[in-house]
N, C-alpha and C positions, 0 to 999 in steps of 0.2 A: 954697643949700638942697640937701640930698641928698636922693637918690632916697628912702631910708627915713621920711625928715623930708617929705613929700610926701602931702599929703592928697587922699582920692581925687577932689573935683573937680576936682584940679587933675593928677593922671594923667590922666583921661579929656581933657583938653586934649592932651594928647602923640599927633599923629597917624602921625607916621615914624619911621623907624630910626634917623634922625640926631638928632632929637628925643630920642631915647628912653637913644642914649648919651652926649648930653651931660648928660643927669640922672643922668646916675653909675649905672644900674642895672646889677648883675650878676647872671646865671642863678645859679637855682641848683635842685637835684630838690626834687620834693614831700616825701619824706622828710627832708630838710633842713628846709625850709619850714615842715613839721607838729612838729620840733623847737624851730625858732627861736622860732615863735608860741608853743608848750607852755610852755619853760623862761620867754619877758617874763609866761606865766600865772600861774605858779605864786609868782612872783617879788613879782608883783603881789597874791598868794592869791587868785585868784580862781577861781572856782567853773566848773572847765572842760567839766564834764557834767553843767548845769542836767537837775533834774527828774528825776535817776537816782536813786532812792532806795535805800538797803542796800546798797550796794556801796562805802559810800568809804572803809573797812579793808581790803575785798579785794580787786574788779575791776579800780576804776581804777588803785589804785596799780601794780597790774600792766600796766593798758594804757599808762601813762604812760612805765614804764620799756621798753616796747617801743616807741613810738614815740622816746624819748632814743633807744634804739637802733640806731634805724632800721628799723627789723624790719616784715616782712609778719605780720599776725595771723590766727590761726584762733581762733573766739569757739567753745568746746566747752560745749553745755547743753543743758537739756531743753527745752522747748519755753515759751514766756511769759515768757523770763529777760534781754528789752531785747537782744537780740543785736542785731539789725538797727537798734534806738532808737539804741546808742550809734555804730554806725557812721554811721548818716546825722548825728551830731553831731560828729562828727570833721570835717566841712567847716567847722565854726566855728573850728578850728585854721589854716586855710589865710589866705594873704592875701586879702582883699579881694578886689582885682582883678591879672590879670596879664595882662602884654601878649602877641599872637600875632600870626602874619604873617595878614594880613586875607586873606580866601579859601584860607588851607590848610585841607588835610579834616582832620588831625590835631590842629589846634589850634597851630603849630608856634612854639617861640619863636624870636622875629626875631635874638638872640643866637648861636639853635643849630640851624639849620635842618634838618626830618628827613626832609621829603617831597621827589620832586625836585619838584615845583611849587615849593615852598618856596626851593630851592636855588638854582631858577633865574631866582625874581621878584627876592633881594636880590643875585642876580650880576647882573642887566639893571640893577634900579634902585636899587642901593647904599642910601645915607642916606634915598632916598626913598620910603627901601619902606614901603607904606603897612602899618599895624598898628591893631588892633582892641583893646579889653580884657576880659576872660572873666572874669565872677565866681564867685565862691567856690559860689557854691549850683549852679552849672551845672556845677560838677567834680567832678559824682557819678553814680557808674552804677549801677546795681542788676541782680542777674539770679539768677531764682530755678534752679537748677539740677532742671533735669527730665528723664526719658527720652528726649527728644527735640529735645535741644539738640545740634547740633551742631557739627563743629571749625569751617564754614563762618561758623557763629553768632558764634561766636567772635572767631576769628582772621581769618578770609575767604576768598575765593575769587577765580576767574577770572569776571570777567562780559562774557559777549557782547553783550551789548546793549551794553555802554561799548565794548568791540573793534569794532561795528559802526558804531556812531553815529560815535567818532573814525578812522577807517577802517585803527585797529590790530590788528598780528599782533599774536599770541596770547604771543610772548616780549616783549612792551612790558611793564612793569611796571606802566605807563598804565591796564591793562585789568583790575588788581586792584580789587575793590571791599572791603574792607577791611573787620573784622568789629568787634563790641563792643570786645575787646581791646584792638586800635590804638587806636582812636577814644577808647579813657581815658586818650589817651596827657598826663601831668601833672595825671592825677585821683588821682578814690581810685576801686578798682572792688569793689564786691562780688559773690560767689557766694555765695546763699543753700542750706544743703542741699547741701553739698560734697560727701559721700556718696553722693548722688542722682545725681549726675551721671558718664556712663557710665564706666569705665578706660580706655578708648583718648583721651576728650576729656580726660580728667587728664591723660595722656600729654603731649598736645598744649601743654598748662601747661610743660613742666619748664623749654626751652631760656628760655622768655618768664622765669619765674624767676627764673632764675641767668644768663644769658646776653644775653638780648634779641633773639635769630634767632626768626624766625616763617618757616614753612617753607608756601607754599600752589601748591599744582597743578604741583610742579616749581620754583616761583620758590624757591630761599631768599637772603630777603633779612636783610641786618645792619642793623636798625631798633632802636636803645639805646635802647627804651620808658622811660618815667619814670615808673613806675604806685604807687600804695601798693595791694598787694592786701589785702583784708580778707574771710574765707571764715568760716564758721557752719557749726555741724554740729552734729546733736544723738545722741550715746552711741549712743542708739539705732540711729540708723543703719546703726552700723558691723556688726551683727550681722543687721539685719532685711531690711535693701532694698541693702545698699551698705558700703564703706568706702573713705576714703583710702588710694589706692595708695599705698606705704611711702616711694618714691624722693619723689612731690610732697610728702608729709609731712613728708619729712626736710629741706625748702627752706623754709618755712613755719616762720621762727625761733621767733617765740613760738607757743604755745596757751594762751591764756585759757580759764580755767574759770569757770563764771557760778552764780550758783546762786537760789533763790528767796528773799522776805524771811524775814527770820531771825525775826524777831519779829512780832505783830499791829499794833505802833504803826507799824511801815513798811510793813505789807499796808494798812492805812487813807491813808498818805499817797498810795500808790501809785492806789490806787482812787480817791479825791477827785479827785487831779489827770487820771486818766483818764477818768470817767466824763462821760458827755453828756448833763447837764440843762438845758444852752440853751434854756429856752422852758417849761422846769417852772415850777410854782408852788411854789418852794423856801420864801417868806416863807408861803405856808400851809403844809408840811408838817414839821412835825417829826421829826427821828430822833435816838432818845436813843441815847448814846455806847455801851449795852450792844448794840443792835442794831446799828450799825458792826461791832462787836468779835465778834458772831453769824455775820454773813456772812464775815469772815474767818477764824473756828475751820470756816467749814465748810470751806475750801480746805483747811486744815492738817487736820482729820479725812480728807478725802479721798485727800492725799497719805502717808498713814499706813495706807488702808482694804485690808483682804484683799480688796475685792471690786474695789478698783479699778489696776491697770495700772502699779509704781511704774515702769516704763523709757519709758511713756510721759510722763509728768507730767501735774502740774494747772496750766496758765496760772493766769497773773494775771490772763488776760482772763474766768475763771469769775467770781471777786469782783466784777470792774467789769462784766460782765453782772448780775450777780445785784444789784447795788444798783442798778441801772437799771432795772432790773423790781421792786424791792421799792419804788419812788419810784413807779413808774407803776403798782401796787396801788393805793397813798396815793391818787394824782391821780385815778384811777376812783370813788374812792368818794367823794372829794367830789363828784364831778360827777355820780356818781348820787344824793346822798341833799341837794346841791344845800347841802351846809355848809360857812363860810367857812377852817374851818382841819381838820386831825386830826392823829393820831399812830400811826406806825408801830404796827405788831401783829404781835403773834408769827404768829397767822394767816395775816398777808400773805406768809410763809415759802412759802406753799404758790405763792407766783407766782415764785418762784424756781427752781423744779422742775427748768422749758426750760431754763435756765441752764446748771443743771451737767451734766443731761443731753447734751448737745452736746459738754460740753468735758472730759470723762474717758472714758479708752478702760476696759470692763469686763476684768477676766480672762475670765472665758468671758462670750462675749456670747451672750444666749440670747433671749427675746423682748420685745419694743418695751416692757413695763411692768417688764422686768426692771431697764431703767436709772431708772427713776421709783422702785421699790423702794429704789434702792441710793440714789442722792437722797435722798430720803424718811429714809433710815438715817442720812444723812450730816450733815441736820439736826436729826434727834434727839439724835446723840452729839456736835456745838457743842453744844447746851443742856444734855446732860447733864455737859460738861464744863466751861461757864461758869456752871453753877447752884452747885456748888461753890463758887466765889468769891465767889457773895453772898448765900447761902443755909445754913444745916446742912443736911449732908444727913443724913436717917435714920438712915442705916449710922453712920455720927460717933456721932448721939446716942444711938444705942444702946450704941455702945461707953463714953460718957463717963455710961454709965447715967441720964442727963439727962431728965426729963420729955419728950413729945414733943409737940414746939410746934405741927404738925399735924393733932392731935386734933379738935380742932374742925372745920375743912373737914371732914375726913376720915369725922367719923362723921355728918356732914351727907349726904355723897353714901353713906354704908353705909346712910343709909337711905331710898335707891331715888333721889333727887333727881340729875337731871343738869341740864348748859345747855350750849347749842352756845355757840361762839363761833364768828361768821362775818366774813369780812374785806372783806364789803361793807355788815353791817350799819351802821346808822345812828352817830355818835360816844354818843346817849342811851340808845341799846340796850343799846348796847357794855357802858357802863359800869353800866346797871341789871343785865345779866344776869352781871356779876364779884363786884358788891354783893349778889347773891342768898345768896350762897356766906359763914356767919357764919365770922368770925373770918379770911379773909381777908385783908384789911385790915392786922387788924392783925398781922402775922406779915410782911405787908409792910412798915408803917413800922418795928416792932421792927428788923429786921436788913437792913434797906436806909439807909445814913446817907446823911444830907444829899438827901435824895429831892423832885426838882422833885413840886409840884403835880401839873402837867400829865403826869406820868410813873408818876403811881401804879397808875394801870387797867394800865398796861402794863408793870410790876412784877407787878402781880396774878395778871397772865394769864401771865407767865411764871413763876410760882412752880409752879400747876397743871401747864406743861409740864413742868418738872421732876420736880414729884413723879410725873406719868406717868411719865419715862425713869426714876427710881427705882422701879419698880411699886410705889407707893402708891396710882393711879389709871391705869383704863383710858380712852386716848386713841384716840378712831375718828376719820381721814381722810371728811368727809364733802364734798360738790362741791363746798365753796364756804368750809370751814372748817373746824374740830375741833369733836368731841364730848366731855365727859371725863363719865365717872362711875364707880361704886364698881367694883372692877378684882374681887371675886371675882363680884358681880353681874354681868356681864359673860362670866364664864368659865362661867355656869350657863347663860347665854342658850342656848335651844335655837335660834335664829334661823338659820340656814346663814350663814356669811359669804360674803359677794359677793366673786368672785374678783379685782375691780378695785379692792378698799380696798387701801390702804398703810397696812393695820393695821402698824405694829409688830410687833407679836411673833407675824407671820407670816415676820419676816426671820428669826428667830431659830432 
């Protein structure tokens, strides 16, 4: 049986050097390695970057053909775009397990020894040189790149303390203590935020590179590092805080460009699979498919918004926050009004606030409710732009001179009738105070086909917000819910408004 024909319990039985080359194994770099595995993947069709959704017309097929290449990769995006997701999965390309001489600091293979430790345990004990085996998930480094990373961090240094303790001079190579860099040595290493990281420590990259000298206190030593580098950087960067020096760029074969989901059916896969409702009570709450498809029109309103930031981006992590808090709306009010099941509510929007708040940089940023306003704005215009798709809107049926199907509600709240809708009221309340509202109803079954039961109140209540973002009705933010009623009755009110509502068309 050959080395390759070799299953890992029976590697980990191979304790020596002499062991290890009667198994027929031969070195070979990580680059190679991350090849060999790729092309038995693909060969196989198998699915080499589980859980990466939207990218497998554009990303992969590029990260694929740079590792066939062998290529160091630079991942160029905006910020929430799996940069860092898809390198920590690139160890699933690697073998298993690989063998190293037992006690080198490098990791060193017993094949190709690079430290003198290394050098000088399989010259003393030849076949018997004991060896260890390093799995695949331990041959990954990560390092975010910050102001204050230095070449030391890196590459390494002279340590007195080792010069003291072994009672070496200072030209012993002995007395090097060796930084992140080496110590990847037949990893994969990443630098997060390449940009970020100052020009003279880029510097300190080129020879590692292209060469494999690492140059520290005077020593330069010839160490043929075996590294896969994989660096991140987002646009941004390059103009705000930083950029790649042009010489480490030009070494840096591929650059990968990443970009966000293209459509809402891969912002919902994406979210599903990230969000964290371990321990929710998902068999009590319901969320109908137009709420999913809510919270991700508001990412894609966002990243479209004049009010917010496009060179910063919108994470994906806005979505997967914001459905985590529209879940735990749900779970608060059963357990306040102490009922065994409910169903999401346009209302429950308003627990999503903190959400995007946090995670869009404003153009001008001005005061703490300015980003709550622009929030506020950003799920108005999802619903005003998913009410169209399952709604007439107005404007249409004016143009199609068509009766208007809104008459009813409409001239219900013209005369003076309003109702809160609040997203902790009870599920009995809920839906008495929708059923208030004649005609209603039916303008929701008319033009919602195929409409669960249980999803009618919440049809209802979203047709109302609609017709607010169409000014057919005035919709007031109040602490705990929405207000709607008749939008010129409203504009007559002499009342002052309270400068803390996220009235609407106070953004306007």
């Amino acid at each position: 049986m050959t080395y390759q024909q070799l299953k890992s319990k029976d590697l980990l039985k191979i304790k020596t050097l002499g062991e290890l080359k009667a198994s027929g194994y031969q070195p070979k770099s990580i680059k190679e390695e991350l090849r060999q595995n790729l092309i038995q993947k693909i060969k196989a069709k198998e699915n080499v970057f589980a859980g990466i959704w939207g990218y497998e017309d554009t990303v992969i097929p590029d990260i694929e053909r740079a590792i066939l290449s062998r290529h160091n990769i630079n991942f160029l995006g905006l910020r929430g775009q799996a940069k860092t997701r898809i390198a920590r999965q690139m160890t699933e390309l690697l073998d298993e397990y690989v063998p190293v001489v037992e006690g080198a600091e490098l990791n060193d293979d017993p094949m190709q020894p690079l430290t003198n430790f290394a050098i000088e345990l399989v010259d003393e004990k030849g076949d018997d040189t004991p060896i260890g085996w390093w799995h695949r998930d331990d041959r990954y480094t990560e390092k975010l790149a910050t102001p204050d990373v230095s070449v030391a961090d890196l590459i390494g240094d002279v340590d007195p303390i080792k010069a003291a303790t072994l009672k070496l001079s200072y030209n012993d190579e002995r007395v090097i203590h060796y930084g992140l860099v080496p110590r990847s040595h037949r990893s994969i290493f990443v630098i997060n935020e390449l940009p970020d990281l100052q020009a003279r420590i880029q510097v300190a990259l080129f020879n590692i590179l292209q060469e494999g000298d690492i140059q520290i206190r005077g020593f330069k030593l010839r160490l043929p590092l075996d590294i896969q580098f994989v660096f991140t950087a987002n646009p941004e960067d390059y103009t705000n805080r930083g950029s790649i020096v042009t010489p480490l760029k030009d070494r840096i074969e591929s650059q990968i460009i990443t970009h966000y989901p293209k459509n809402i059916e891969i912002g919902k896969k994406i979210t599903a699979q990230e969000s964290k409702i371990s321990g929710k009570p998902m068999d009590k709450i319901h969320v109908p498919e137009l709420m999913k498809n809510l919270i991700e029109q508001v990412a894609v309103e966002a990243r479209t918004s004049e009010y917010v930031d496009e060179k910063s981006g919108v994470s994906a992590r806005l979505t997967i926050s914001a459905y985590e808090n529209l879940l735990s709306a749900a779970e608060r009010r059963i357990y306040l009004n102490d009922e065994n099941e409910t169903v999401t509510r346009i209302a429950d929007l308003i627990g999503i606030i903190p959400a995007i708040t946090g995670k869009v940089e404003l153009v001008y940023e001005g005061e703490q409710e300015g980003a709550g306003l622009v929030a506020y704005n950003l799920i108005g215009k999802a619903i005003r732009t998913l009410f169209a798709q399952h709604f007439p809107t107005p404007e249409q049926k004016k143009k199609d001179k068509e009766g208007n199907p809104y008459v009813l509600p409409l001239s219900w709240f013209g005369e003076g009738h309003h109702i809160d809708i609040l997203a902790s009221q009870s599920d009995k309340e809920y839906k008495k105070s929708l059923h208030e509202v004649p005609g209603l109803e039916k303008v929701t079954t008319d033009f919602v086909k195929q409409l669960p039961e249980k999803e009618k109140e919440f049809y209802m209540e979203f047709a109302l917000h609609g017709l607010a973002e169409y000014s057919q009705l005035s919709k007031k933010l109040l602490d705990t819910g929405m207000q709607f009623k008749d939008l010129f009755s409203s504009m007559f009110d002499m009342e002052a408004p309270d400068e803390d509502d996220f009235d609407e068309e106070n953004l306007n």
